[in-house]
Each structure stands twice: as structure tokens, then as C-alpha cells.
N, C-alpha and C positions, 0 to 999 in steps of 0.2 A: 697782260703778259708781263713776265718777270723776268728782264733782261739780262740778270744774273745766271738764272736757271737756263734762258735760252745759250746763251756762250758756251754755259758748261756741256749743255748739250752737244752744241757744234764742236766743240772740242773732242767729243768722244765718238764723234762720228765719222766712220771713213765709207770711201764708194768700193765701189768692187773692184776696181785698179789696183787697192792698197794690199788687196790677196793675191794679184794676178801670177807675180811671179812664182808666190811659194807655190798656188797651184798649177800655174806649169811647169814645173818642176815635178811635182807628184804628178800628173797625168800626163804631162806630154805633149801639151799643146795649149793654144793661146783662146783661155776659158772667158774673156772680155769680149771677141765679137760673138759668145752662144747667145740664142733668144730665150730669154725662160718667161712665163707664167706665174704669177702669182696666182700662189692658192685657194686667196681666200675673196680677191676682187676681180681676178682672173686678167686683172691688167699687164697686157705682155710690155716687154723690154730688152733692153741690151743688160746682159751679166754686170757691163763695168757700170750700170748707171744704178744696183742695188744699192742700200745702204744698209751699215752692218753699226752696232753702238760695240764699241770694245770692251764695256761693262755693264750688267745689269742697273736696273734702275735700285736707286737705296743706298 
């Protein structure tokens, strides 16, 4: 592992709290206790526990 690359990583990482407001704002209601599904391992969750990178990789 490369300690450097891990931090920058953590640094670009937020959870789905860090959208919450803007999106309740645009929809109307508190998008952090929704259940969602992931698509591709079908592992469900709370909205606020996704994670989002705020920049592509590169």
C-alpha cells in the first residue's frame, strides 16, 4: 500500500451527508435515511453511508 496515494484518496472522499443538504433542497426531504441498493453487488445501505470521490481518478 502507498500511504501517500491512500490520504489523497481519503481526502477526496466524502459520504453521502456531504450532499445531503444540497439534495434536500432539490427534492424536499431528508435523502440520508433512503435505503438504496447497489447495483452491481446488490449490497443494500443507508444513502448517508455511500461514498462519492469528488474527482475522477488521474
Amino acid at each position: 500500500m502507498n500511504t501517500e496515494t491512500d490520504a489523497i484518496n481519503e481526502a477526496l472522499r466524502l459520504d453521502g451527508n456531504a450532499v445531503a443538504g444540497e439534495l434536500q433542497m432539490l427534492l424536499g426531504f431528508d435523502v440520508t435515511v433512503l435505503q438504496t441498493t447497489c447495483s452491481h453487488c446488490h449490497k443494500e445501505g443507508l444513502f448517508a453511508n455511500l461514498l462519492a470521490y469528488v474527482r475522477g481518478p488521474g
